[in-house]
VEXFI-313809 format. One record per atom (N, C-alpha, C, O): residue number from 1; residue in three letters; atom name; x, y, z. Coordinates in nm, 4 decimals. Example, Ala and Ser with C-alpha at 12.3 -4.5 7.8 and 13.67 -1.06 7.14 Angstrom:
% VEXFI-313809
- seq/type/atom/east/north/up
- 1/ALA/N/1.3190/-0.5690/0.7800
- 1/ALA/CA/1.2300/-0.4500/0.7800
- 1/ALA/C/1.3200/-0.3300/0.7800
- 1/ALA/O/1.4236/-0.3319/0.8465
- 2/SER/N/1.2850/-0.2250/0.7080
- 2/SER/CA/1.3670/-0.1060/0.7140
- 2/SER/C/1.2900/0.0030/0.7870
- 2/SER/O/1.3409/0.1138/0.8039
% end
This chain:
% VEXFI-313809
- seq/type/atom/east/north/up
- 1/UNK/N/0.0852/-0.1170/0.0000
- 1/UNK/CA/0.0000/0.0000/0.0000
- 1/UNK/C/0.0902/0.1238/0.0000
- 1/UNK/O/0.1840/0.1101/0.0785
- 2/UNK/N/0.0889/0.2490/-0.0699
- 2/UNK/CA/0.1112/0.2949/-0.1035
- 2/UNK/C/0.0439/0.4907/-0.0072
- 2/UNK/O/-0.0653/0.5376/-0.0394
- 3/UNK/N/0.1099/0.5431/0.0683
- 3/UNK/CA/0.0316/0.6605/0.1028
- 3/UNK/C/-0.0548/0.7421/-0.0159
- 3/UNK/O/-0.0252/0.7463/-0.1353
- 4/UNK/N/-0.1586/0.7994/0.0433
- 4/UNK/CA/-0.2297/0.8450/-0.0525
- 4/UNK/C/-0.2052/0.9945/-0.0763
- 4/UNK/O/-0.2472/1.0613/-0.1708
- 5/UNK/N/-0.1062/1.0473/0.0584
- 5/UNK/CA/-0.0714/1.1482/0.0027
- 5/UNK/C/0.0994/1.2054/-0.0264
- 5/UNK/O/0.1320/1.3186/-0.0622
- 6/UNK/N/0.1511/1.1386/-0.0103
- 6/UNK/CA/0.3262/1.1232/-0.0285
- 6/UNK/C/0.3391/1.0310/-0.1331
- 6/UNK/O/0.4310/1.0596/-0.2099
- 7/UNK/N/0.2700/0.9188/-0.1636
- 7/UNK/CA/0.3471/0.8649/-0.2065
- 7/UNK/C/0.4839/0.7317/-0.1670
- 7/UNK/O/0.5565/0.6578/-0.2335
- 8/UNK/N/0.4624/0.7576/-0.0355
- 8/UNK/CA/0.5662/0.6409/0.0139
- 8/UNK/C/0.5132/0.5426/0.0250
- 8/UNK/O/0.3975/0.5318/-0.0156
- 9/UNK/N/0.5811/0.4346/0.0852
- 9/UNK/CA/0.5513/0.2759/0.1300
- 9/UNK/C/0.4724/0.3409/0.2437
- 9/UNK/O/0.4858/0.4477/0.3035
- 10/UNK/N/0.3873/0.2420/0.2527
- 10/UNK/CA/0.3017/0.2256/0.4272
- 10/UNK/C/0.3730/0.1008/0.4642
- 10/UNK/O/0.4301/0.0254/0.3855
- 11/UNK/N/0.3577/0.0800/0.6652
- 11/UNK/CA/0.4305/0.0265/0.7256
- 11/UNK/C/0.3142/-0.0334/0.8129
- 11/UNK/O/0.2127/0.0334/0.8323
- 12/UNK/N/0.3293/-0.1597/0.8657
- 12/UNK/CA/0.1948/-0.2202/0.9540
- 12/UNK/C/0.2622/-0.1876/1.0630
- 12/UNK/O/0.3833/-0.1777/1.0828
- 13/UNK/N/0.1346/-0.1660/1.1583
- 13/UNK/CA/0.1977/-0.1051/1.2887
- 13/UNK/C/0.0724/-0.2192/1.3983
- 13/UNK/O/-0.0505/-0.2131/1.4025
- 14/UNK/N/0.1242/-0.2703/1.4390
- 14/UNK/CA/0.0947/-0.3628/1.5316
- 14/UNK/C/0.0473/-0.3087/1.6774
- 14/UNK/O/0.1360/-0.2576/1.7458
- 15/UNK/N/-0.1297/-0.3171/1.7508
- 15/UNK/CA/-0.1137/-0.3030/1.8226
- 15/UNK/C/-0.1735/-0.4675/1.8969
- 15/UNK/O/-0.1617/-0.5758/1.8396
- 16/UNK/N/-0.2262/-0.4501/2.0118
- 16/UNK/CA/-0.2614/-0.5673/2.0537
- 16/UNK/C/-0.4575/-0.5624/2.0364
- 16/UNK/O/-0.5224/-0.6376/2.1092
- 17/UNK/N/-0.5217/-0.4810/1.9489
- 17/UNK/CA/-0.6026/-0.4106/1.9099
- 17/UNK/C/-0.6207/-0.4451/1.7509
- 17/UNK/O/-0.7316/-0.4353/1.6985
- 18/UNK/N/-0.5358/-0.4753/1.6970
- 18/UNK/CA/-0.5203/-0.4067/1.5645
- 18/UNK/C/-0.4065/-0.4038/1.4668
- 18/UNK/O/-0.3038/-0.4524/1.5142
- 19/UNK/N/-0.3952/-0.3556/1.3301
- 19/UNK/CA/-0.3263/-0.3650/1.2317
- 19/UNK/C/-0.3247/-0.2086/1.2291
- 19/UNK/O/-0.4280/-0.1779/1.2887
- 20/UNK/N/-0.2622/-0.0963/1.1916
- 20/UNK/CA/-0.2801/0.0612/1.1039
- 20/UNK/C/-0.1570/0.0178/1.0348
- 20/UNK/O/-0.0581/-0.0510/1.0604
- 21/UNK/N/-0.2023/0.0838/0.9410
- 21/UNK/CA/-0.0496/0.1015/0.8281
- 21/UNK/C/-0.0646/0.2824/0.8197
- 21/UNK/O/-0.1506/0.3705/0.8223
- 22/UNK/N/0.0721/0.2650/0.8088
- 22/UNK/CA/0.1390/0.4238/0.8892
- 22/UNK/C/0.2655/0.4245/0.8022
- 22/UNK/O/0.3466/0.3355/0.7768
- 23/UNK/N/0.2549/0.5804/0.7567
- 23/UNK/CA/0.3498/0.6109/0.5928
- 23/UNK/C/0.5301/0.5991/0.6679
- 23/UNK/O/0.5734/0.6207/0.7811
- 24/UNK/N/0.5765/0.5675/0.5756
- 24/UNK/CA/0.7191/0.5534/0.6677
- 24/UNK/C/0.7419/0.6941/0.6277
- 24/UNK/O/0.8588/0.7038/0.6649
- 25/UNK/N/0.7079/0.8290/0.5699
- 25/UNK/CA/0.7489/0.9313/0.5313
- 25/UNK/C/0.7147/1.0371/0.6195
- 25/UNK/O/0.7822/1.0983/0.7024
- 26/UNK/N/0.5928/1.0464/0.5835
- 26/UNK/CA/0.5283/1.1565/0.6106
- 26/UNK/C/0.4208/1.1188/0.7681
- 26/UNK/O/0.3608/1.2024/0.8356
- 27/UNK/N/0.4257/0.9763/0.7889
- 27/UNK/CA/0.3757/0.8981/0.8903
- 27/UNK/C/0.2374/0.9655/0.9451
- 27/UNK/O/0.2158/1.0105/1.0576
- 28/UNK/N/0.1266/0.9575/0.8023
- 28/UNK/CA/0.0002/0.9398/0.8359
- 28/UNK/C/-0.0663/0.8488/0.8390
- 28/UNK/O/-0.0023/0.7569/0.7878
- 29/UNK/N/-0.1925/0.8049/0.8796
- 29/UNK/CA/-0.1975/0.6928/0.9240
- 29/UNK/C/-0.3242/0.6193/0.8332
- 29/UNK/O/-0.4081/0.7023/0.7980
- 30/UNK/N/-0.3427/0.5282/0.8046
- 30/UNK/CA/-0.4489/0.4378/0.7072
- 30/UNK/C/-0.5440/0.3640/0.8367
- 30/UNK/O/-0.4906/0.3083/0.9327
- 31/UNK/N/-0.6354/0.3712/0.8253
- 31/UNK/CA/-0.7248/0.2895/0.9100
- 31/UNK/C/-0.8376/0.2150/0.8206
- 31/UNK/O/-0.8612/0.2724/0.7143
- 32/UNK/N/-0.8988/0.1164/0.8420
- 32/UNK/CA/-1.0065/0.0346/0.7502
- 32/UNK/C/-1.1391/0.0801/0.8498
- 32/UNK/O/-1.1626/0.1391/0.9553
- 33/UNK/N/-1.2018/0.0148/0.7474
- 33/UNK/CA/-1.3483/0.0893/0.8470
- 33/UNK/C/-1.3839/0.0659/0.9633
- 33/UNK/O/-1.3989/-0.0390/1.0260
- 34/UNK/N/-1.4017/0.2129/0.9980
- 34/UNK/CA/-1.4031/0.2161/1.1558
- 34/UNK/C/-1.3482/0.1512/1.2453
- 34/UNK/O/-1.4149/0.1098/1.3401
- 35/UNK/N/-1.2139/0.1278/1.2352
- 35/UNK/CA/-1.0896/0.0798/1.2867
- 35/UNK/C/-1.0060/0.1639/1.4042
- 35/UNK/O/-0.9287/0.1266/1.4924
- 36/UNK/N/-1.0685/0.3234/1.3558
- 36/UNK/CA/-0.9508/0.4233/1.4439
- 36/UNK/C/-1.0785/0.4805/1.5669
- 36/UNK/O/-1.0582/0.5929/1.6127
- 37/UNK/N/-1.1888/0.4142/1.6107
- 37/UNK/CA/-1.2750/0.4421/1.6954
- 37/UNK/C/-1.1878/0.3226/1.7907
- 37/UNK/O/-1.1530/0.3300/1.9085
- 38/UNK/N/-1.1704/0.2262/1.7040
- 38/UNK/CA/-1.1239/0.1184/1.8020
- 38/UNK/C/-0.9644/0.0966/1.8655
- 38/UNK/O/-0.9254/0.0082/1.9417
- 39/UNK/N/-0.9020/0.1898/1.8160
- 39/UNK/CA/-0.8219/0.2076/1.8657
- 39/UNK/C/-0.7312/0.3376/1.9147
- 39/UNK/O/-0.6082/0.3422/1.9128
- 40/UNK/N/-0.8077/0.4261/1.9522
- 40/UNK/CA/-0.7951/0.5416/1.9996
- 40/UNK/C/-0.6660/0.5641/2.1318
- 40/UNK/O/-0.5677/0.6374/2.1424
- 41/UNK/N/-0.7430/0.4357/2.2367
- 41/UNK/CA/-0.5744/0.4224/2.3095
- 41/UNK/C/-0.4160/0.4248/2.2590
- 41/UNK/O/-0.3053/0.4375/2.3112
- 42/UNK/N/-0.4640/0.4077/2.1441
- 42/UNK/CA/-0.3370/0.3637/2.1182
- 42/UNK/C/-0.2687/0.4952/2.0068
- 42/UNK/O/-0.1658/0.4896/1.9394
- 43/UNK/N/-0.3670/0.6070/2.0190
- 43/UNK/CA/-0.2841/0.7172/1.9220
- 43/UNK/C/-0.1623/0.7640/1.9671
- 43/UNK/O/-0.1027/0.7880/1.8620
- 44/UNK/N/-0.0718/0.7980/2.0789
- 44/UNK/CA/0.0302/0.8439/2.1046
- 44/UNK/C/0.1192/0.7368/2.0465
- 44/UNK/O/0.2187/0.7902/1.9975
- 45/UNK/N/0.1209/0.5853/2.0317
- 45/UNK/CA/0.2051/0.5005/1.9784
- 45/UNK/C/0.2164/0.5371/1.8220
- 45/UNK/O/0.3117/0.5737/1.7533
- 46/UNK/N/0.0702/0.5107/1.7913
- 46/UNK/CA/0.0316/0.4864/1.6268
- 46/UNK/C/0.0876/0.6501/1.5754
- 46/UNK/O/0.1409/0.6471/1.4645
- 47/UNK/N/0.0829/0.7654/1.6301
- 47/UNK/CA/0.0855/0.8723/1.5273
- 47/UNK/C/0.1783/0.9429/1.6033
- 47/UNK/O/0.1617/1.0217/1.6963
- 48/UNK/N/0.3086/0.8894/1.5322
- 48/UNK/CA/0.3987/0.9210/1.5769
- 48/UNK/C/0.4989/1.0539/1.4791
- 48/UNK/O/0.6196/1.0778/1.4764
- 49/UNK/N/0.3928/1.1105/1.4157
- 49/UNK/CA/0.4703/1.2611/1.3294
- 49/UNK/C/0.4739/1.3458/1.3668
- 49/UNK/O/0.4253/1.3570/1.4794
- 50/UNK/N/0.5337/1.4683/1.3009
- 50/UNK/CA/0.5103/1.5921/1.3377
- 50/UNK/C/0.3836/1.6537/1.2925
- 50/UNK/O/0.3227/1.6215/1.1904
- 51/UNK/N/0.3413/1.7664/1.3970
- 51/UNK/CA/0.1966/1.8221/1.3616
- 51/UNK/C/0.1911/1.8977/1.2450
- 51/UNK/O/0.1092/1.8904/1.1533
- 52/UNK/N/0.3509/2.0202/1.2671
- 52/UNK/CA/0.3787/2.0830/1.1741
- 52/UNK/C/0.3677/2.0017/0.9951
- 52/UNK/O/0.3311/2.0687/0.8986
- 53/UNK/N/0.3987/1.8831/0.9856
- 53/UNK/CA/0.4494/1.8114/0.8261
- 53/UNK/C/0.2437/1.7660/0.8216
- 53/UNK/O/0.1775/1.7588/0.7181
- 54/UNK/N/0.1965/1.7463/0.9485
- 54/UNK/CA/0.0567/1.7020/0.8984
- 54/UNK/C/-0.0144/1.8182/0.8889
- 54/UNK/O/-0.1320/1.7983/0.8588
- 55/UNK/N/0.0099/1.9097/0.9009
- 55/UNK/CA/-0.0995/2.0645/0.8672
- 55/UNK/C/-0.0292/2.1093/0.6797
- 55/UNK/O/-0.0862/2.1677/0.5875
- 56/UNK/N/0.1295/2.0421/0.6894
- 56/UNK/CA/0.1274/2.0645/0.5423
- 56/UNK/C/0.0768/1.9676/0.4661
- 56/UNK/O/0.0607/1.9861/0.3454
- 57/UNK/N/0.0396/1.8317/0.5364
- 57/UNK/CA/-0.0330/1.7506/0.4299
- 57/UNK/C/-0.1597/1.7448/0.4284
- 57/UNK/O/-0.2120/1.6494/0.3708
- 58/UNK/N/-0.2228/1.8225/0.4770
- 58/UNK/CA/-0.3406/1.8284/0.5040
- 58/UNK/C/-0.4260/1.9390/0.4164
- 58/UNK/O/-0.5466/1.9599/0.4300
- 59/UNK/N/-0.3266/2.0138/0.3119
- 59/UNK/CA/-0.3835/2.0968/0.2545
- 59/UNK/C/-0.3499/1.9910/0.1092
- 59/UNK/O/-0.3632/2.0412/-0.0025
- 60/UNK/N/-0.3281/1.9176/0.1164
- 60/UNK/CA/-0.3548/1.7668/-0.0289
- 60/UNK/C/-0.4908/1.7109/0.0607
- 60/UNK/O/-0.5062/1.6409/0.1608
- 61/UNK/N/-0.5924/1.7945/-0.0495
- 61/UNK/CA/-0.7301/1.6937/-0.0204
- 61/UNK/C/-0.8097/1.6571/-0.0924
- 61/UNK/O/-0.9251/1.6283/-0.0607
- 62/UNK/N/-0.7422/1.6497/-0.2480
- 62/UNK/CA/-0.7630/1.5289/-0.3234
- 62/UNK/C/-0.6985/1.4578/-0.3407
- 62/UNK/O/-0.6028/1.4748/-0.4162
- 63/UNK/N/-0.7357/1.2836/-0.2430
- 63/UNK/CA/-0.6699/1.2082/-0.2878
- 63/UNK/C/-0.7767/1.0732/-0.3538
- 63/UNK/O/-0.8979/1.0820/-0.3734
- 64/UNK/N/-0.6826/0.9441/-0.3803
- 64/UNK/CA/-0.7836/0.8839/-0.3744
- 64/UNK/C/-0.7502/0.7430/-0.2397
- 64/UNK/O/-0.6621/0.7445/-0.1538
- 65/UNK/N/-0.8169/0.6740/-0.2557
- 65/UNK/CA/-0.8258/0.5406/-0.1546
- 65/UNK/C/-0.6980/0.4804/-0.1959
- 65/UNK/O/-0.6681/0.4499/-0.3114
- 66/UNK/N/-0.6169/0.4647/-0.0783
- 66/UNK/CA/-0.4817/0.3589/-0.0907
- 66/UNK/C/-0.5290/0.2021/-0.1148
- 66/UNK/O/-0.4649/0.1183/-0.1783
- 67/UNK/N/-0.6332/0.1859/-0.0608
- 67/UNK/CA/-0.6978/0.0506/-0.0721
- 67/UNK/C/-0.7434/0.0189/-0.2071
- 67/UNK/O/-0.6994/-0.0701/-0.2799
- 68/UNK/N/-0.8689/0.1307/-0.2405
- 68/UNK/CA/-0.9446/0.1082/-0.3455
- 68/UNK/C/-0.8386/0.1648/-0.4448
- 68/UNK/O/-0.8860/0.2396/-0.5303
- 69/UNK/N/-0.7269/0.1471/-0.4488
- 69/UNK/CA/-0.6773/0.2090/-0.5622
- 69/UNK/C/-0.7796/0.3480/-0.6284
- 69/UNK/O/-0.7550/0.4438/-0.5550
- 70/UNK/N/-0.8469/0.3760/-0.7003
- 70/UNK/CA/-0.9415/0.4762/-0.7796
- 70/UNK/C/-1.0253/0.5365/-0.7209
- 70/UNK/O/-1.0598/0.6436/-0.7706
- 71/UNK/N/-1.0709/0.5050/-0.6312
- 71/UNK/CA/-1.1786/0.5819/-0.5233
- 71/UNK/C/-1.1580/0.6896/-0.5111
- 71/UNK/O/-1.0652/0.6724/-0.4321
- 72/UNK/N/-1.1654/0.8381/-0.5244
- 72/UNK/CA/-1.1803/0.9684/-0.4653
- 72/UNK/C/-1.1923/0.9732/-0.3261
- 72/UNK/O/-1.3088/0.9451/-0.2978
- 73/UNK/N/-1.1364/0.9922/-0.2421
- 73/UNK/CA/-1.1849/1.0038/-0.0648
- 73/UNK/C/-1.2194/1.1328/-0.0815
- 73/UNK/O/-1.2004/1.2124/-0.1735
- 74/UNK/N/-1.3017/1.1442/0.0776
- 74/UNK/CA/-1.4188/1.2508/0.0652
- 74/UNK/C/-1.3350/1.3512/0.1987
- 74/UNK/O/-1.3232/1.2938/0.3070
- 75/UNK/N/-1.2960/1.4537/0.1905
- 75/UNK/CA/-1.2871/1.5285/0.2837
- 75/UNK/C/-1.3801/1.5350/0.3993
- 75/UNK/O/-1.4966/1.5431/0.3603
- 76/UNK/N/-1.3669/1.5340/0.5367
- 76/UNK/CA/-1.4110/1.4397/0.6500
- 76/UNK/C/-1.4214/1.6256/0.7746
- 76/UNK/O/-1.3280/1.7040/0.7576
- 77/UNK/N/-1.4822/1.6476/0.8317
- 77/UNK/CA/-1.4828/1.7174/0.9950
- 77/UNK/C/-1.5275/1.6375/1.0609
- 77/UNK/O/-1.6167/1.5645/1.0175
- 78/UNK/N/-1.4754/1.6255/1.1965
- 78/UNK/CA/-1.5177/1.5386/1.2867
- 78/UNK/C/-1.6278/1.6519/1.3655
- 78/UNK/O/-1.6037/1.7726/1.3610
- 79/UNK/N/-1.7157/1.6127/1.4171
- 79/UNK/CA/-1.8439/1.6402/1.4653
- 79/UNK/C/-1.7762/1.7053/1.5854
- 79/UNK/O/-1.7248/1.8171/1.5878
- 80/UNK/N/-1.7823/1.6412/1.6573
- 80/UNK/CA/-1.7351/1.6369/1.8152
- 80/UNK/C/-1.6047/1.7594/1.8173
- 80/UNK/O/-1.6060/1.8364/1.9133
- 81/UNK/N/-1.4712/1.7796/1.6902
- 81/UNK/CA/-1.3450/1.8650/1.6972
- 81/UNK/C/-1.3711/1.9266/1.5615
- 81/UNK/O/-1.3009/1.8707/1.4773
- 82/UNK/N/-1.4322/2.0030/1.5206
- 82/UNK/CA/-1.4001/2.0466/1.4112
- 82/UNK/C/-1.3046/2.1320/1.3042
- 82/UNK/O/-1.3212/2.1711/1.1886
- 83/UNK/N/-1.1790/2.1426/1.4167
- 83/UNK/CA/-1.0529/2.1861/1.3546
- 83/UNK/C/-1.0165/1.9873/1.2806
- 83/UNK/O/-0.9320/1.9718/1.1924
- 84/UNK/N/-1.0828/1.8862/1.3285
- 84/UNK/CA/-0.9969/1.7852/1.2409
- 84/UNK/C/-1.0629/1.7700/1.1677
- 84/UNK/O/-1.1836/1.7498/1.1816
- 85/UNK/N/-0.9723/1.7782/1.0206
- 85/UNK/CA/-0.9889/1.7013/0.9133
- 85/UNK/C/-0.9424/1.6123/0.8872
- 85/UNK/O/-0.8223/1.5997/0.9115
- 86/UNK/N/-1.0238/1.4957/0.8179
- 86/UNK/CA/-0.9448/1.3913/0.7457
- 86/UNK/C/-1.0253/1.3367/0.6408
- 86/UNK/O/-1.1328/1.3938/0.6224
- 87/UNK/N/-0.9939/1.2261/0.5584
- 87/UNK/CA/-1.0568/1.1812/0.4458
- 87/UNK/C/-1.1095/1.0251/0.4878
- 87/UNK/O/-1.0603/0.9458/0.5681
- 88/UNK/N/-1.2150/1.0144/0.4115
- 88/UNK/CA/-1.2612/0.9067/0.4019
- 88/UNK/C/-1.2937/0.8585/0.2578
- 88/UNK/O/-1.3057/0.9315/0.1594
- 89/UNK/N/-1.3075/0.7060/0.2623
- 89/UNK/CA/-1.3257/0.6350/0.1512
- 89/UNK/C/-1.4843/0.6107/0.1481
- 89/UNK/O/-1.5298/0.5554/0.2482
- 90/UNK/N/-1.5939/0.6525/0.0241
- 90/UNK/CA/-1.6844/0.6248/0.0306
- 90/UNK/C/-1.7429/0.4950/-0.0681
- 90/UNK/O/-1.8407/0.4940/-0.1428
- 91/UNK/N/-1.6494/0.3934/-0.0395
- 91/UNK/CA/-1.6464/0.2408/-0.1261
- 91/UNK/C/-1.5733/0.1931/0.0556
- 91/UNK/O/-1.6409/0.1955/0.1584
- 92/UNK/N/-1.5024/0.1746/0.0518
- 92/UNK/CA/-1.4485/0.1173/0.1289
- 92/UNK/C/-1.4245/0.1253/0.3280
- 92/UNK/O/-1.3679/0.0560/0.4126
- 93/UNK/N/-1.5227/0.2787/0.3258
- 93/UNK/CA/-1.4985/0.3554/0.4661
- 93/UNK/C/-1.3914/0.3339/0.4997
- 93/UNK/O/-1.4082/0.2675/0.6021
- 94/UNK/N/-1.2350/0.3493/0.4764
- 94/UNK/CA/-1.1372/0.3375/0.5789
- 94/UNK/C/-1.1294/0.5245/0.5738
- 94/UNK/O/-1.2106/0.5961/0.5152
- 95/UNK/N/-1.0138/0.5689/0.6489
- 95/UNK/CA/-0.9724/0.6330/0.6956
- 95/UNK/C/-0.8469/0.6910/0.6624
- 95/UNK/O/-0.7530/0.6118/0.6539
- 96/UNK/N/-0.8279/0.7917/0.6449
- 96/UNK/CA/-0.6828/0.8267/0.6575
- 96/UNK/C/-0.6885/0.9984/0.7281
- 96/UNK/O/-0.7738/1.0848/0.7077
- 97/UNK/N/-0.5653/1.0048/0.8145
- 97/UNK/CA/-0.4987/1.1027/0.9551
- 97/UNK/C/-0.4049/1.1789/0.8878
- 97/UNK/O/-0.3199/1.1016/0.8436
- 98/UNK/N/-0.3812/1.2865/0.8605
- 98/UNK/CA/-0.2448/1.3213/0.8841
- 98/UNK/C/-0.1956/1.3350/0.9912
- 98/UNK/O/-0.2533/1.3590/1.0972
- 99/UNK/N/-0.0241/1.3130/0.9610
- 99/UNK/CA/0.0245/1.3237/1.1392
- 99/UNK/C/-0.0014/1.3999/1.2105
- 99/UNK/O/0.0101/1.5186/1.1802
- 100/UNK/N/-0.0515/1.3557/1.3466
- 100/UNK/CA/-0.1155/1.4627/1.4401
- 100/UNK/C/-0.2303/1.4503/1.4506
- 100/UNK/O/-0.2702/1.4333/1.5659
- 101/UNK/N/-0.3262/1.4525/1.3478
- 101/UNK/CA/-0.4546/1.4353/1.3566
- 101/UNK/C/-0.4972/1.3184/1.4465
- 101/UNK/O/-0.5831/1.3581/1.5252
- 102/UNK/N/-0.4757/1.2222/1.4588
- 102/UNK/CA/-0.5377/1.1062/1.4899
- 102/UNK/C/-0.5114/1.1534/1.6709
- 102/UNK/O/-0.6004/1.1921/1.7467
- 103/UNK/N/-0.4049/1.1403/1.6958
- 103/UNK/CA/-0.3528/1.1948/1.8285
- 103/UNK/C/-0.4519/1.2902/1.9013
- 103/UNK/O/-0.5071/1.2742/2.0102
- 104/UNK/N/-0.4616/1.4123/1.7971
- 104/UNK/CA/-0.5974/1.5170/1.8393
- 104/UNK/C/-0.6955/1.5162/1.8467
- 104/UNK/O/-0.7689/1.5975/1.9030
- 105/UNK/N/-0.7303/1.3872/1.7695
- 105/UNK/CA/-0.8999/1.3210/1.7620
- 105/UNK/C/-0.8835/1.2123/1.9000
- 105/UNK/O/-0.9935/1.1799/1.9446
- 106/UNK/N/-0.7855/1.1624/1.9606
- 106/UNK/CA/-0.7949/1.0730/2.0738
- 106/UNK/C/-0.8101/1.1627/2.2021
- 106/UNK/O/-0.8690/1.1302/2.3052
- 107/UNK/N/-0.7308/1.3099/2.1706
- 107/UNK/CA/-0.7379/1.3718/2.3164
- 107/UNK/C/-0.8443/1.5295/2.2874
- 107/UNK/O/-0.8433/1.6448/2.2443
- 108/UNK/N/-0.9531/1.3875/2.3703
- 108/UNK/CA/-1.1186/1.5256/2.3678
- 108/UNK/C/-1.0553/1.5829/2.5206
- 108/UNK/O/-1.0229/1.5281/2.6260
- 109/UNK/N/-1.0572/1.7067/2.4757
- 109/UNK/CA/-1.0537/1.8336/2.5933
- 109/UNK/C/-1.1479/1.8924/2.6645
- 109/UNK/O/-1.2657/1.8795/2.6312
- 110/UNK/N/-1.1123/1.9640/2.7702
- 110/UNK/CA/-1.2147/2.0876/2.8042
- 110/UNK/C/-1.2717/2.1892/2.6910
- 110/UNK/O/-1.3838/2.2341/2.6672
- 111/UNK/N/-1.1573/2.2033/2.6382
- 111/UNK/CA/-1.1901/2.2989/2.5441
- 111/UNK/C/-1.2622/2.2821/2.4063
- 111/UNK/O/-1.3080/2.3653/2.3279
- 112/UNK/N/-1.2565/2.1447/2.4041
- 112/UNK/CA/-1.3184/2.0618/2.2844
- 112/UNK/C/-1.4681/2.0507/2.3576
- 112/UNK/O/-1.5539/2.0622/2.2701
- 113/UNK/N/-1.4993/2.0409/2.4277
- 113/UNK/CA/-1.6164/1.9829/2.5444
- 113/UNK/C/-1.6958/2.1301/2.5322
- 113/UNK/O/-1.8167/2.1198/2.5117
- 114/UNK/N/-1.6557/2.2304/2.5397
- 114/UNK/CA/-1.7076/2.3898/2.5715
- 114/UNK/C/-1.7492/2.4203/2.4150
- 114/UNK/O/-1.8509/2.4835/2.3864
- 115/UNK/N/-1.6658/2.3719/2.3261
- 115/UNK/CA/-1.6851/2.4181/2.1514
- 115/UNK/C/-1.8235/2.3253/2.1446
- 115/UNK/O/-1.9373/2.3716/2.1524
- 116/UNK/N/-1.7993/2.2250/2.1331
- 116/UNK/CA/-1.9255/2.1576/2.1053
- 116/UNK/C/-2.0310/2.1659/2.2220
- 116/UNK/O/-2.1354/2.1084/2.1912
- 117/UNK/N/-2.0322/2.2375/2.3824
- 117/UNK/CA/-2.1274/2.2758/2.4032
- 117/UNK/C/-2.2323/2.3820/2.3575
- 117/UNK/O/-2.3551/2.3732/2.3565
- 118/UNK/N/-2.1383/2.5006/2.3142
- 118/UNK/CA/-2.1181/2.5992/2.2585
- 118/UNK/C/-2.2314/2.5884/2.0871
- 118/UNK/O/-2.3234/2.6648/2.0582
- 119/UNK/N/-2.1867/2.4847/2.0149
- 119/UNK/CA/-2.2705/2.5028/1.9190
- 119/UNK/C/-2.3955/2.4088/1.9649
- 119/UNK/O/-2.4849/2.4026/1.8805
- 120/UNK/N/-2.4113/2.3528/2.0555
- 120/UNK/CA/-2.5447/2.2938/2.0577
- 120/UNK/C/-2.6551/2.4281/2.1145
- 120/UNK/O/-2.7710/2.4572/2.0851
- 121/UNK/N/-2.5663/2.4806/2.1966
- 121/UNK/CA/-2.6317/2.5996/2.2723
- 121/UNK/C/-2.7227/2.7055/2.1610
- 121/UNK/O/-2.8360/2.7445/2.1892
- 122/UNK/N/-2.6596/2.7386/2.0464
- 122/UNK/CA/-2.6495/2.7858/1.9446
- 122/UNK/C/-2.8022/2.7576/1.8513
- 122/UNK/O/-2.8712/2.8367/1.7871
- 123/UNK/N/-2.8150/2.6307/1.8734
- 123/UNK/CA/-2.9126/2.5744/1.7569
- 123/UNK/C/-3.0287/2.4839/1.8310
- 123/UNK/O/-3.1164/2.4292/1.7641
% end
């Protein structure tokens, strides 16, 4: 497998949870469907990049599916953090993080907790 946005080899990353394949480059992370709900403990191991190299890969947001080869992935906000973006596969639902992201989607805050009180308050 192939990153979908570098271009490098992906690497299996073993937890006791799970399989992620994680770019040896740019070290964002591939998840299969709904795979990275299930392993959330384990983001400080699994996403191990810099934030800085994942805010520059994060402005590549057309890619397509490393899996599905041809698939278009769909640019993604998470509900709950809506500074994260990421892509999804709409054939295959996996996932893909840039570095950092996944890490920031595992650690819900106060301040994450007040934003999304904040827009419920709202509507």
């Amino acid at each position: 497998m192939q990153c979908p946005k570098c271009q490098s080899a992906m690497e299996k990353v073993p937890t006791q949870d799970g399989v992620v394949d994680r770019c040896v480059a740019c070290k964002g992370l591939w998840f299969d469907m709904l795979e990275h709900e299930d392993l959330k403990a384990y983001a400080k191991m699994l996403d191990v990049g810099s934030d800085e190299q994942g805010q520059v890969h994060n402005k590549i947001d057309r890619i397509n599916c490393p899996s599905c080869a041809n698939s278009p992935m769909t640019r993604m906000v998470d509900p709950g953090q809506p500074h994260i973006w990421f892509e999804r596969c709409s054939t295959c639902f996996g996932s893909y993080f840039d570095a950092g992201e996944f890490r920031d989607l595992a650690s819900f805050t106060l301040s994450d907790f007040l934003k999304r009180f904040a827009l419920t308050a709202r509507n």
